[in-house]
MARVOMI-320244 format. One record per atom (N, C-alpha, C): x, z, y; residue in three letters. Coordinates in pm, whole numbers, plus 50000, padded with zeros to 5 digits. Atoms other than C-alpha are relative to their C-alpha. Layout:
N
XZYALA...
***
This chain:
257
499454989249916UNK077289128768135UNK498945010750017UNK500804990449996UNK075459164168138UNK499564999550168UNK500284997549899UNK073649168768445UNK499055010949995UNK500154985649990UNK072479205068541UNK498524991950085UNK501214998749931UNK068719209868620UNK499645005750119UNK500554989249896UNK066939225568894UNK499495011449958UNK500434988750043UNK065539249168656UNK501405012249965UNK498394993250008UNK069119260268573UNK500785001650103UNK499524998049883UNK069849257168911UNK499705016050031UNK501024986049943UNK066759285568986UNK500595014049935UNK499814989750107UNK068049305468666UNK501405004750079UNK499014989149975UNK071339314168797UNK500175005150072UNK500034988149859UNK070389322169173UNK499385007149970UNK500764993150023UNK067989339468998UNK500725013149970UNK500014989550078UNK070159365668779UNK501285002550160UNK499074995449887UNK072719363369125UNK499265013250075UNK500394988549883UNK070239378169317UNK499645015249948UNK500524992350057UNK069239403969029UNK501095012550064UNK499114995250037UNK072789411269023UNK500495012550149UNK500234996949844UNK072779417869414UNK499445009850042UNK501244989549959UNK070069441569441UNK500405010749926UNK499824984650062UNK071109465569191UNK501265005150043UNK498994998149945UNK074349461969324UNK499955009950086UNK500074992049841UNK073219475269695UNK498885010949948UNK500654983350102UNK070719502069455UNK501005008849974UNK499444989150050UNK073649517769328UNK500905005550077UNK499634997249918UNK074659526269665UNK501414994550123UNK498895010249959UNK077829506169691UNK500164991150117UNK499945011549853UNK076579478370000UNK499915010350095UNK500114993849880UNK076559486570333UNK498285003250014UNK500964993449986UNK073629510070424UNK499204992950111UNK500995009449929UNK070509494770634UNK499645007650110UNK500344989649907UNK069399505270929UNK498755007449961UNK500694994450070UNK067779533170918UNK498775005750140UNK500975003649908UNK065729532271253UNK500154994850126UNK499225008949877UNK065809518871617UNK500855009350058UNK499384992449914UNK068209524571836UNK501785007549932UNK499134995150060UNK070969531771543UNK501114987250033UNK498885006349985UNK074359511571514UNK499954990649881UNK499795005150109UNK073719500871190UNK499394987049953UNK500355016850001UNK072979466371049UNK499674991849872UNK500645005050126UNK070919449770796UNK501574990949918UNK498705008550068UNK073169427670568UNK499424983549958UNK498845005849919UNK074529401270616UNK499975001450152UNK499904996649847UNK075699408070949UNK500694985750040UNK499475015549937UNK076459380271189UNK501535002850014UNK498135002049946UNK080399367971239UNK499895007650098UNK500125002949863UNK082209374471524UNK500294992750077UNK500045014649903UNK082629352371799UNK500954987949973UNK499045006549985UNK085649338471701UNK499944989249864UNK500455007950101UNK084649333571344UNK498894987450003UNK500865009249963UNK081729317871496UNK500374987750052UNK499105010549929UNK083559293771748UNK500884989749883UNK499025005550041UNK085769284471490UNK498904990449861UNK501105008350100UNK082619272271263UNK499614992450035UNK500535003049921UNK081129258771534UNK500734987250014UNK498905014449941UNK084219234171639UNK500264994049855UNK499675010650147UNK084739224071240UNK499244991350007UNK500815012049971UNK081469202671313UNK500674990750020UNK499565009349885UNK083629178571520UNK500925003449944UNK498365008550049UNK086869176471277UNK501145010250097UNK499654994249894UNK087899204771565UNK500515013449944UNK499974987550004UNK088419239071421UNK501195011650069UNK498684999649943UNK091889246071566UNK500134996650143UNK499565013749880UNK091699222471868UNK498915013450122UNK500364992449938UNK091479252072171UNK499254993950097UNK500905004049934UNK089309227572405UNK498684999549928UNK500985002350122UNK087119226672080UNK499165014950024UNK500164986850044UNK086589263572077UNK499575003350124UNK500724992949892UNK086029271072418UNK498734993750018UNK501285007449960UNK083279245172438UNK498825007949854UNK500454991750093UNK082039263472095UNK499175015250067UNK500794989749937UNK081899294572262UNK498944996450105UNK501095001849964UNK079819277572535UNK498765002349979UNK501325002350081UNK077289265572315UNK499255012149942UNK500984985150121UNK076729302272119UNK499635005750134UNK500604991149847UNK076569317672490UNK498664990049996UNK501285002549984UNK073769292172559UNK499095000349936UNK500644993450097UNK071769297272236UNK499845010750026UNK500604987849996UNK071979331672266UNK498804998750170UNK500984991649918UNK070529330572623UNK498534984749963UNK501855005650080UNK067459304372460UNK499465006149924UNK501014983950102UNK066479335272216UNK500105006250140UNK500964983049925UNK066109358772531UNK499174991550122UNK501065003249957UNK063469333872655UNK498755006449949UNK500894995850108UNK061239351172380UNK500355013049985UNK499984981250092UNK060809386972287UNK499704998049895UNK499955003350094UNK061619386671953UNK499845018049924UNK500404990850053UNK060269414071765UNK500925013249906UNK498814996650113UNK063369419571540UNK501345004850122UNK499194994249936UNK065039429771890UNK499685010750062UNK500524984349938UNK063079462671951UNK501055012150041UNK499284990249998UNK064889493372052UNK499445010150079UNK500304988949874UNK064629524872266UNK500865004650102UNK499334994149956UNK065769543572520UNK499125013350022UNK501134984849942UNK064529580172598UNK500525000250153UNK499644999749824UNK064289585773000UNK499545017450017UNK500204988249943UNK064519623473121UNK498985000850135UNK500545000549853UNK061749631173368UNK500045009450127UNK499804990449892UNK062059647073687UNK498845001850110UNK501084995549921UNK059549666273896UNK499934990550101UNK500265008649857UNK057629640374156UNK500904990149997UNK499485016050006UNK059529611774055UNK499524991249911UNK500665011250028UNK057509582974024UNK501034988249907UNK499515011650049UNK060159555373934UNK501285005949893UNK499525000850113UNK062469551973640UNK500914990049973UNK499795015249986UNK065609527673584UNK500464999449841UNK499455001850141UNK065919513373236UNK501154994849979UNK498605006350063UNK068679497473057UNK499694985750036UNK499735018349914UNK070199460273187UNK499704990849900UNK500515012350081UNK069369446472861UNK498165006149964UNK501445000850007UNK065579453772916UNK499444988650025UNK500565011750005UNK063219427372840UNK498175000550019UNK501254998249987UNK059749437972828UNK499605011449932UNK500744986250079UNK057639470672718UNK499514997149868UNK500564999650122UNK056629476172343UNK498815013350002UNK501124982250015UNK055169513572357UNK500595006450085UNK499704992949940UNK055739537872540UNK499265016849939UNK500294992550031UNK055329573472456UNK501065015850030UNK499514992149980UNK055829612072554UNK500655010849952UNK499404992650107UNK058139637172361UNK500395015950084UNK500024986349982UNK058059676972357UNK501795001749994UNK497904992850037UNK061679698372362UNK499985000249875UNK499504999550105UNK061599698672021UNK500534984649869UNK499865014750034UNK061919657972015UNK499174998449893UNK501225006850135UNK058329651171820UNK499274996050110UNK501195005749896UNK056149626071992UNK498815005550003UNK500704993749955UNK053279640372149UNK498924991550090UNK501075007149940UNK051489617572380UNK500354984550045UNK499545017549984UNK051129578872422UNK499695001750151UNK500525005249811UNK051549564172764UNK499844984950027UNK500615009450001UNK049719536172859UNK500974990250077UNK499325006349951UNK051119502272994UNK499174988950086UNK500535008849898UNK049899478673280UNK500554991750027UNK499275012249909UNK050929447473418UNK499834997050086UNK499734991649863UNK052199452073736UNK499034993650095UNK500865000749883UNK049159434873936UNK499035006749943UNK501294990449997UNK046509452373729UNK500365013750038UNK499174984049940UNK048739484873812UNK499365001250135UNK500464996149857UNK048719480874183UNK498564999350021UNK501915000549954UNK044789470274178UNK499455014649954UNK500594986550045UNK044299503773967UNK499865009550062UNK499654983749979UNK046009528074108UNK500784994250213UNK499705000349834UNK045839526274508UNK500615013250038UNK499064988049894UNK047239563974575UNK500475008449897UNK499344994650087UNK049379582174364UNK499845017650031UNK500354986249976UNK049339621074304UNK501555006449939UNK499014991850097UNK051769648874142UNK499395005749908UNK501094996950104UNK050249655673791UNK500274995849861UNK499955009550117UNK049969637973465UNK499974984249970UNK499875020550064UNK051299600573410UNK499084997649914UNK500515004550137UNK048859579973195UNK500464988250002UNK500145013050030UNK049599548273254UNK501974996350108UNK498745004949956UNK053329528773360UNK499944986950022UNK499675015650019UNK054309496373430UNK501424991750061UNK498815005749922UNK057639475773558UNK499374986750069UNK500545009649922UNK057189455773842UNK500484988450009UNK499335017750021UNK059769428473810UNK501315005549896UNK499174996650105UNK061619430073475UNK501194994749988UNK498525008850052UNK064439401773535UNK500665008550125UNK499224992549864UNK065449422473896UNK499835017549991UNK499914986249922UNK064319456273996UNK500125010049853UNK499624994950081UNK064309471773616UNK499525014650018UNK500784987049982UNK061999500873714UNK498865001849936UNK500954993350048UNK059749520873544UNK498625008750099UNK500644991149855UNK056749533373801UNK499075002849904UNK501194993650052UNK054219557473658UNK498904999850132UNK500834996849900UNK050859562573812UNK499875009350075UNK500194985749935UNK050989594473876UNK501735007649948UNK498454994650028UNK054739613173907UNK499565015849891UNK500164988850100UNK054859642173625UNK500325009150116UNK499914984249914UNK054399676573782UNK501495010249909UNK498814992450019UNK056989703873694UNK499265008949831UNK500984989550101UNK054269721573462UNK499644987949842UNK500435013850117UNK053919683173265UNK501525002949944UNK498504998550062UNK058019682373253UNK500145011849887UNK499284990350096UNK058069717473106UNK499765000049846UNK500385003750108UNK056009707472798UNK500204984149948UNK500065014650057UNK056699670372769UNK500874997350098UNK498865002849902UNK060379665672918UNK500614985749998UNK498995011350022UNK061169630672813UNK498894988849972UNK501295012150044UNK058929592472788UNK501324993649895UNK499485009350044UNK060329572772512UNK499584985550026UNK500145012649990UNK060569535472583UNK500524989549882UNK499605007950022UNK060239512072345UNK500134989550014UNK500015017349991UNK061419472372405UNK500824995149924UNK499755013850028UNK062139440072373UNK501675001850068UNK498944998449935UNK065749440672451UNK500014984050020UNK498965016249989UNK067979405772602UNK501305002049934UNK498665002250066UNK071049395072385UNK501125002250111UNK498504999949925UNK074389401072548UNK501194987549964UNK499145009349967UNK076329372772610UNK501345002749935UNK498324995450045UNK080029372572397UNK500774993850106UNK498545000749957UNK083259372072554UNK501234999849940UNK499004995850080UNK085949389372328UNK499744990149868UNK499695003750184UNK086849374171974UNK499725007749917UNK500504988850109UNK085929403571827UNK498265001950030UNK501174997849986UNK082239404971968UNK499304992449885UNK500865006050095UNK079469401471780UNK498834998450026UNK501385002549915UNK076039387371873UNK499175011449940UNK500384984250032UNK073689418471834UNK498854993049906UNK501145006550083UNK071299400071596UNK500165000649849UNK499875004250115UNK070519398671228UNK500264987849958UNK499335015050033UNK072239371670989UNK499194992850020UNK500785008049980UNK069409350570998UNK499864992250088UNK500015009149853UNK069649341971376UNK501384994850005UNK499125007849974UNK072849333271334UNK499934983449975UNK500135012750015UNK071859300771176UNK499864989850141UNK500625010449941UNK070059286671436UNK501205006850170UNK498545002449857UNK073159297871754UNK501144988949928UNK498555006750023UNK075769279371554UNK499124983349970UNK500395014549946UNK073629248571503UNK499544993550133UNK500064997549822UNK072489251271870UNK501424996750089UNK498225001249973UNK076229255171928UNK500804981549959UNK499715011150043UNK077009224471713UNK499304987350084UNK500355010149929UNK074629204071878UNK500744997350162UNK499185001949857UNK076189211672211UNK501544989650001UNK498915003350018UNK079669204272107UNK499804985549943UNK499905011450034UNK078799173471937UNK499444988350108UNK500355003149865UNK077339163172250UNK501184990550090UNK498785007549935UNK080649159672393UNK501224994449916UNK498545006150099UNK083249151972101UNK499704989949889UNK500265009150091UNK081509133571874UNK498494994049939UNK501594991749978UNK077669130371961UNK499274987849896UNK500705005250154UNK076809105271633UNK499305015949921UNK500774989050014UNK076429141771522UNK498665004550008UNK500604988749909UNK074289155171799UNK498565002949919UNK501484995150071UNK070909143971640UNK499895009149898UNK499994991650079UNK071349157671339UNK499955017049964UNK499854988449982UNK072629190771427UNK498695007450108UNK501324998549904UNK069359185871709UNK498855007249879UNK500764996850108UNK067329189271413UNK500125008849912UNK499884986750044UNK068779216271210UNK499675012750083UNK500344988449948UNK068699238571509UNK498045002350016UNK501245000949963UNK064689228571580UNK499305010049853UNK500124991450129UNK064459239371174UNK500065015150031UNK499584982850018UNK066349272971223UNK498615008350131UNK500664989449938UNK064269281371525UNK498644999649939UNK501595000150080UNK060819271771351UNK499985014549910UNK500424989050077UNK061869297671068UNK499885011750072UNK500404988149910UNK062439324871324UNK498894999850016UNK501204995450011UNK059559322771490UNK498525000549909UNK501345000450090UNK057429318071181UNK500305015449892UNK499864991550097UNK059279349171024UNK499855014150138UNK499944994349919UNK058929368271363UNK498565003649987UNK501815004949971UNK054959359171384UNK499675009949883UNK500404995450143UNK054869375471015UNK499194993449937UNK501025010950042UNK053009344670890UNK500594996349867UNK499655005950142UNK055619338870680UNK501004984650023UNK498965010349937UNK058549311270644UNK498884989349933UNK500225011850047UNK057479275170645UNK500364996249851UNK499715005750159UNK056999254170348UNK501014996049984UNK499095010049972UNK060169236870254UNK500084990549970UNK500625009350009UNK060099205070270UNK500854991449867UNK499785001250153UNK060269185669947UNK501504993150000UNK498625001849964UNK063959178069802UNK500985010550033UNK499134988950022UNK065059213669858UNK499905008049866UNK
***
């Protein structure tokens, strides 16, 4: 009986992936993002929820079975909120904040997670000056009395509640007129699905490790001979994240793949 090599295995993902690349060269795939803060989305893009749920409950002989599915969705809700224990590098974004004369504080967006950069932008939207970042007890030890003048330095004082931005010093009217706007960049938090049509805001990659996360949950309760198993795929998926987050590079794989 012929049996197919691994080298013939390599050879044909090989000319797949050739085939792939020139494919999305000759303009044809969906376009990549093209910086933060856009709509657009590397490829493969994650399911959505429903597709997910419904992958999720096939584990467990379930895919159909609507007690199956809601406990599915559970599981991807709790995965997602175990990635926004971590600022994950691959969830950067911005927001620009308008500044206003003698106002010290600042409220960001609800899915703020922590500061990346920060930086100040002219009317003609070209960055212009970096602004420094503190953590909020070396802040208050710094800066005991505040003025009206030039911000150098910012910091948020409690990032899971109050969601404020406090400069050291409030921009004067004469700072606003030349430098009207701070860009913020962060760490955003995932948003929780609801709808059947949502989609977790993440590249394909993280999807791996919510739907085995997911699986493990569910097998938990319907059929938990599973559970280990699926325990262990998710421990895998999150290893590669953070080893492809770190930029170190993915783990070895282990022999047999």
């Amino acid at each position: 009986m012929y049996r197919t090599s691994v080298r013939e295995v390599v050879g044909v993902f090989t000319l797949l992936f050739v085939y792939a690349v020139s494919f999305l060269a000759s303009g044809t795939g969906t376009p990549m993002a093209t910086g933060l803060g856009t709509s657009t989305y590397n490829t493969p893009r994650a399911r959505t929820f429903s597709e997910l749920k419904r992958d999720v409950a096939s584990y467990v002989m379930m895919p159909d079975q609507g007690e199956a599915l809601v406990a599915a969705g559970v599981g991807l809700n709790n995965a997602i909120r175990k990635l926004n224990a971590r600022a994950w590098k691959w969830s950067i974004t911005y927001t620009d904040i308008t500044l206003e004369a003698g106002t010290y504080d600042y409220t960001l967006p609800n899915d703020f997670k922590d500061v990346y950069a920060m930086s100040f932008w002219d009317s003609d939207g070209n960055p212009s000056r970096h602004l420094g970042y503190m953590q909020a007890k070396e802040f208050e030890q710094t800066f005991q009395a505040s003025a009206v003048g030039t911000p150098t330095f910012a910091t948020v004082i409690n990032a899971k509640n109050s969601l404020l931005l406090s400069f050291n010093d409030a921009p004067s009217s004469d700072f606003i007129s030349s430098l009207p706007t701070v860009r913020v960049r962060y760490y955003k938090r995932l948003t929780t699905l609801a709808s059947d049509s949502d989609r977790p805001d993440v590249y394909g990659e993280v999807e791996n490790f919510l739907t085995w996360s997911a699986k493990s949950y569910v097998a938990s309760v319907y059929d938990p001979q599973k559970t280990k198993y699926a325990q262990i795929e998710t421990a895998m998926a999150l290893q590669d994240l953070v080893a492809d987050d770190n930029e170190t590079g993915y783990r070895d794989w282990p022999e047999g793949y």
